[in-house]
C-alpha positions as CSV (number, residue, x, y, z in Angstrom):
1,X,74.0,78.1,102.7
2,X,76.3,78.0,99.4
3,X,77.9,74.3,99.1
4,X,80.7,73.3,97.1
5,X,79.6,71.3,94.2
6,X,81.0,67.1,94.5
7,X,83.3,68.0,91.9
8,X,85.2,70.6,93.4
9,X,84.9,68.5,96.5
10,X,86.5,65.8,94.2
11,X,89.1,68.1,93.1
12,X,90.2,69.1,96.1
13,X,90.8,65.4,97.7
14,X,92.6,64.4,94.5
15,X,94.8,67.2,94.9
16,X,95.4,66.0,98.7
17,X,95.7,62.7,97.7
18,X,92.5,62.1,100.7
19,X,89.0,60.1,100.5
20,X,86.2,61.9,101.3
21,X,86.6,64.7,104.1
22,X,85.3,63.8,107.4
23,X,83.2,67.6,107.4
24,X,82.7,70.7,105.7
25,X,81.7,74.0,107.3
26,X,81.2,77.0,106.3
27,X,83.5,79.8,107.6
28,X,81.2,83.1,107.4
29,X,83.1,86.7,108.0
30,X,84.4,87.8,104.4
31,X,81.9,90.1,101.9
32,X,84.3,88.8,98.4
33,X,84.6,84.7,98.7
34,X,83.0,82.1,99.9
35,X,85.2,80.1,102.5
36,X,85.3,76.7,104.6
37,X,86.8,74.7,106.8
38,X,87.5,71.0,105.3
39,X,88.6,68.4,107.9
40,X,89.9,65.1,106.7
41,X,91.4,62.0,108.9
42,X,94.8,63.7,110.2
43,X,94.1,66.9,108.5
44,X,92.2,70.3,108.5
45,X,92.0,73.0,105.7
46,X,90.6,76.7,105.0
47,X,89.4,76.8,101.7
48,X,88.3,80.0,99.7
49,X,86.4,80.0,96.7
50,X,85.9,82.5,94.2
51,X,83.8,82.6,91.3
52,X,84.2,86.4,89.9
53,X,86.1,86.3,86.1
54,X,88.7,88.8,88.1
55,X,91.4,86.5,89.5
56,X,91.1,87.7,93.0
57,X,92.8,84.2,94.3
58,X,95.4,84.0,92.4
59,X,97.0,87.6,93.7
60,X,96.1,86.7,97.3
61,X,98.3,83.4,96.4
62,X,101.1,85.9,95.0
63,X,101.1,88.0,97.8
64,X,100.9,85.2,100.4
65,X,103.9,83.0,98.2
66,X,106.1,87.0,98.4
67,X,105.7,87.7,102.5
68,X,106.5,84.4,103.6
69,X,110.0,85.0,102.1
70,X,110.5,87.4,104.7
71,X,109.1,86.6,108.3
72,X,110.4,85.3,111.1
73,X,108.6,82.2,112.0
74,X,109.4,82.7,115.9
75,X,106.9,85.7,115.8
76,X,104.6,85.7,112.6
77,X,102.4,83.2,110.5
78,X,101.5,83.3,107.2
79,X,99.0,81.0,105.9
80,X,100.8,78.2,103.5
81,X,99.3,78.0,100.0
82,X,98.2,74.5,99.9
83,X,96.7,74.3,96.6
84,X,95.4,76.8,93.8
85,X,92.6,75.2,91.4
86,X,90.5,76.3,88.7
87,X,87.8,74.9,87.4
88,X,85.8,76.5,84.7
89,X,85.8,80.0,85.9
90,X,86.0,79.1,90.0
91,X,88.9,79.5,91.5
92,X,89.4,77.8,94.6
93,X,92.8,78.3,97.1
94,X,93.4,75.8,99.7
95,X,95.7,76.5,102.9
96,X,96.5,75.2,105.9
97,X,94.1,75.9,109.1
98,X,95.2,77.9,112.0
99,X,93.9,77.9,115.2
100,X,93.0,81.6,116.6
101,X,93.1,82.7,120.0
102,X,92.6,85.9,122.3
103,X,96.3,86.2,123.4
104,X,97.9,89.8,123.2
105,X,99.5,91.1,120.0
106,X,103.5,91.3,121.2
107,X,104.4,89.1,118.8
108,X,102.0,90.5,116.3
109,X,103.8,93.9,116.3
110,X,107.0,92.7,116.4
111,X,106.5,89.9,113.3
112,X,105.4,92.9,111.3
113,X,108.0,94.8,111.5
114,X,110.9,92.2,111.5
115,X,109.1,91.6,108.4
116,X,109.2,94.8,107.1
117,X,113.3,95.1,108.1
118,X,114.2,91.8,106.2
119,X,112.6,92.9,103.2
120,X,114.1,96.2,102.9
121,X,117.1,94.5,102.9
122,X,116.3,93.1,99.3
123,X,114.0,95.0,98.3
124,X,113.9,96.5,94.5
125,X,115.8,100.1,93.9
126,X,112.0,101.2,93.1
127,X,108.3,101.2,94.7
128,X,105.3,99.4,92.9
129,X,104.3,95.9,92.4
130,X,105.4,93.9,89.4
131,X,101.4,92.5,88.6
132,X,98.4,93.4,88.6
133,X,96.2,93.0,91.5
134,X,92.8,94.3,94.1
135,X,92.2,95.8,96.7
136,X,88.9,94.4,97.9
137,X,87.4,94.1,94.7
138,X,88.8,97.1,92.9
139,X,92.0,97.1,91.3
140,X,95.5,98.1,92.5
141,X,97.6,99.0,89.3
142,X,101.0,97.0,88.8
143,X,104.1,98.9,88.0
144,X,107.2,100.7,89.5
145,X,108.5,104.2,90.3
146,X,112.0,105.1,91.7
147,X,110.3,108.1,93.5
148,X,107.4,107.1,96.7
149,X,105.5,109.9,96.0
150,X,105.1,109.4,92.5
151,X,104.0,105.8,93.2
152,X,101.6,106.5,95.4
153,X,100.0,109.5,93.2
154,X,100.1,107.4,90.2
155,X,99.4,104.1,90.8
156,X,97.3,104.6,94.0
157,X,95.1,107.9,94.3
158,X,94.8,108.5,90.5
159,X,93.3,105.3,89.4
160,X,90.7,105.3,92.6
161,X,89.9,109.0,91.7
162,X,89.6,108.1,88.2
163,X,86.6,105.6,89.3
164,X,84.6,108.1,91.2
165,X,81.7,109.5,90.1
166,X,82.2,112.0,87.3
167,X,80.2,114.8,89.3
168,X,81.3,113.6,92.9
169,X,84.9,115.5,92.6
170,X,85.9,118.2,90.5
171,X,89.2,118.4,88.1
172,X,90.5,121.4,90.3
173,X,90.3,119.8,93.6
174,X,91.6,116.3,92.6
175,X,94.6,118.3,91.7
176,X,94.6,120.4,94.4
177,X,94.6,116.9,96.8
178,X,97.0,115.4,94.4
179,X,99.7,117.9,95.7
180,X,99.1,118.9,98.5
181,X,99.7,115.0,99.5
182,X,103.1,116.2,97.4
183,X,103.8,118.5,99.2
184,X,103.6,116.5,102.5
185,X,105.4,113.6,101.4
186,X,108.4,115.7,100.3
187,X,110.5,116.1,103.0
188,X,109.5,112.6,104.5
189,X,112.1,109.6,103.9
190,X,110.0,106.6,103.5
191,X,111.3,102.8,104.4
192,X,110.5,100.8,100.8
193,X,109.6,97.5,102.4
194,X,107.0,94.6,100.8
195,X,103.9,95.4,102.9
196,X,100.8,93.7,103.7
197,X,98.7,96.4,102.2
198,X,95.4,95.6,103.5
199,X,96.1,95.4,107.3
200,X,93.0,96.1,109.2
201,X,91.4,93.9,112.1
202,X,90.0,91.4,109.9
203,X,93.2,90.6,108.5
204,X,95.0,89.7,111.6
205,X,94.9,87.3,114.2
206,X,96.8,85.4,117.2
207,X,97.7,81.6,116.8
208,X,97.3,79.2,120.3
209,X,100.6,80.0,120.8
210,X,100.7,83.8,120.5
211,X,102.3,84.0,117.2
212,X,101.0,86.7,115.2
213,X,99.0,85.7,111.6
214,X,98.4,87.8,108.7
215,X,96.3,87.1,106.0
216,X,94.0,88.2,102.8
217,X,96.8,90.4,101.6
218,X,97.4,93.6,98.6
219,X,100.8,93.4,99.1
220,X,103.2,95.5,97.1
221,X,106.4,97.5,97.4
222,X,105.5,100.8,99.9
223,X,106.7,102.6,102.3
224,X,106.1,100.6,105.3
225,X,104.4,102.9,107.3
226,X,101.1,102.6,105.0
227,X,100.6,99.0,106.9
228,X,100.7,101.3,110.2
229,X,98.2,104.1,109.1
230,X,95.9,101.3,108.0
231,X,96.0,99.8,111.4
232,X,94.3,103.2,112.6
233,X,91.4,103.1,109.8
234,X,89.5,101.1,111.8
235,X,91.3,100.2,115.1
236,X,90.8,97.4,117.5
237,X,94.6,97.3,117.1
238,X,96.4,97.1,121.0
239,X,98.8,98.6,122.1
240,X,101.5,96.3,122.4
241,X,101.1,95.7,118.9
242,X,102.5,99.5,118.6
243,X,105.3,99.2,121.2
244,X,106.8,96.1,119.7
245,X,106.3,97.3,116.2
246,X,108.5,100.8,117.7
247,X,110.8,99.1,119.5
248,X,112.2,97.7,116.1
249,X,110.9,100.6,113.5
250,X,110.6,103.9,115.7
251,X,107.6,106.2,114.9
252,X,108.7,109.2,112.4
253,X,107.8,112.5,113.1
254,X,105.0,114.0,111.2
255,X,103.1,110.6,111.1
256,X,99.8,111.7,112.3
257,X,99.3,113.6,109.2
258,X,100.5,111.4,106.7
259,X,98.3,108.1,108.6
260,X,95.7,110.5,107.1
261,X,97.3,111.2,103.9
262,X,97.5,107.2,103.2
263,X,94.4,106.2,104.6
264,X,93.2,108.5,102.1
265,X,94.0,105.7,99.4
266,X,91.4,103.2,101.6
267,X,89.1,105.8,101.7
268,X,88.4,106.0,98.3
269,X,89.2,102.4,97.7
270,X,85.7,102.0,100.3
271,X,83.7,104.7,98.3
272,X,84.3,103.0,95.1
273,X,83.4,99.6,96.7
274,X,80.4,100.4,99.0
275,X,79.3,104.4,98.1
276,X,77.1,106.0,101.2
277,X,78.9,106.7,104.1
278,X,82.6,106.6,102.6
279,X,81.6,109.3,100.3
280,X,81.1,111.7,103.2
281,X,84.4,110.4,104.5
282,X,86.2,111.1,101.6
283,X,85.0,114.2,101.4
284,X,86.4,114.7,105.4
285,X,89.9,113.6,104.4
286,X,89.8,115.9,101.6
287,X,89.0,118.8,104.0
288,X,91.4,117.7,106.5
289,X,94.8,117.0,103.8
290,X,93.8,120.4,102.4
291,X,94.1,121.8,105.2
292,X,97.5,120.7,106.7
């Protein structure tokens, strides 16, 4: 089992202003950082650790400090940044602790899209993401575009596409994918909203008191239907998660195809990550866009 060295330790109670925590476990479930819970007197925290040169904690903090601007605290949690420390080349983020439970995901589906709703309403006149940040542990280019589709060609697909092995893809069908997800975006209107951008199972939860939580974000400026396709990647999702979420942003037509078209993006997010399996399922989303 990794431990913490006694400085960070150190670091962390000066930062708190505590003596020496009572325990410290680790919390095992993430492949990128190291986590654990730290319990003090009155107090308990989750604490990630990170000791890659890429500043993976330092976005999540970004992206945690932008969607709690927008929630409605009656329905949906976000973890509260606590404290961001470096030391050497360790990054460490501290937040508070939340209890999970079992309980349904009502409030879950609803919170999402209430938060989705309130940032539209200030959202910027474009789509993108003003820094650079990762999805897992690959990037996720920063800029803007007025036009969705252009964002999501140009600072989504192309750069994972560019990443793929030389020989996995050829030039003509990258181009031929390229627009033929054009081509199915055009007509659609999308709702430019701050999204979670990483929202599968393991990024969700239920507090003691049926709240929803969201956490480990890639947040950006999207069209807010890619947090919905990317509940679908993997599932596990109920379904009063997808009635609440309806009940305040109704389903579009033609969504089937484009959960597809922006899972797509995950997809080859997963091949550059991992390789094996998510090669062959690139290669099955390719077949299927192509053939809308």
């Amino acid at each position: 089992m990794q431990k913490l060295s006694h400085f960070e330790v150190s670091e962390i109670c000066n930062q708190l202003g505590e003596g020496s925590p009572k325990s410290i476990k680790q919390v095992f479930g993430g492949d990128i950082h190291k986590s654990w819970e730290i319990e003090f007197q009155n107090a308990k925290f989750f604490l990630k650790r990170n000791e890659r040169k890429a500043k993976f904690l330092k976005f999540e903090e970004f992206c945690l400090k932008n969607l709690q601007k927008y929630i409605n605290y009656e329905n949906l949690i976000i973890p509260k940044i606590v404290s961001y420390i470096e030391i050497n080349n360790v990054e460490l983020l501290l937040m508070e602790w939340i209890d999970m439970s079992n309980s349904d995901q009502q409030k879950l589906g609803q919170g999402l899209a209430e938060m989705h709703i309130e940032s539209n309403k200030f959202n910027p006149q474009s789509f993108g993401c003003p820094v650079d940040g990762y999805i897992g542990t690959k990037n996720q280019t920063k800029g803007w575009r007025e036009n969705w589709i252009k964002c999501f060609i140009d600072l989504r697909i192309e750069p994972q596409l560019a990443i793929l092995d030389k020989d996995f893809l050829e030039i003509n069908i990258k181009n031929k994918i390229k627009s033929k997800i054009e081509s199915e975006l055009h007509y659609h209107e999308p709702f430019n909203a701050l999204v979670h951008g990483d929202l599968w199972s393991g990024n969700v939860g239920v507090n003691q008191t049926s709240k929803g939580v969201i956490f480990d974000p890639a947040s950006w400026w999207a069209d807010c239907e890619v947090d919905i396709a990317m509940t679908k990647l993997f599932g596990n999702f109920r379904s009063e998660f997808y009635e609440n979420y309806y009940k305040i942003i109704p389903i579009k037509k033609g969504f089937e195809k484009r959960t597809i078209v922006y899972n797509f993006y995950h997809v080859l997010n997963h091949a550059n990550m991992f390789g094996g399996s998510y090669c062959h399922q690139v290669k099955d989303y390719i077949k299927k866009i192509l053939s809308f």
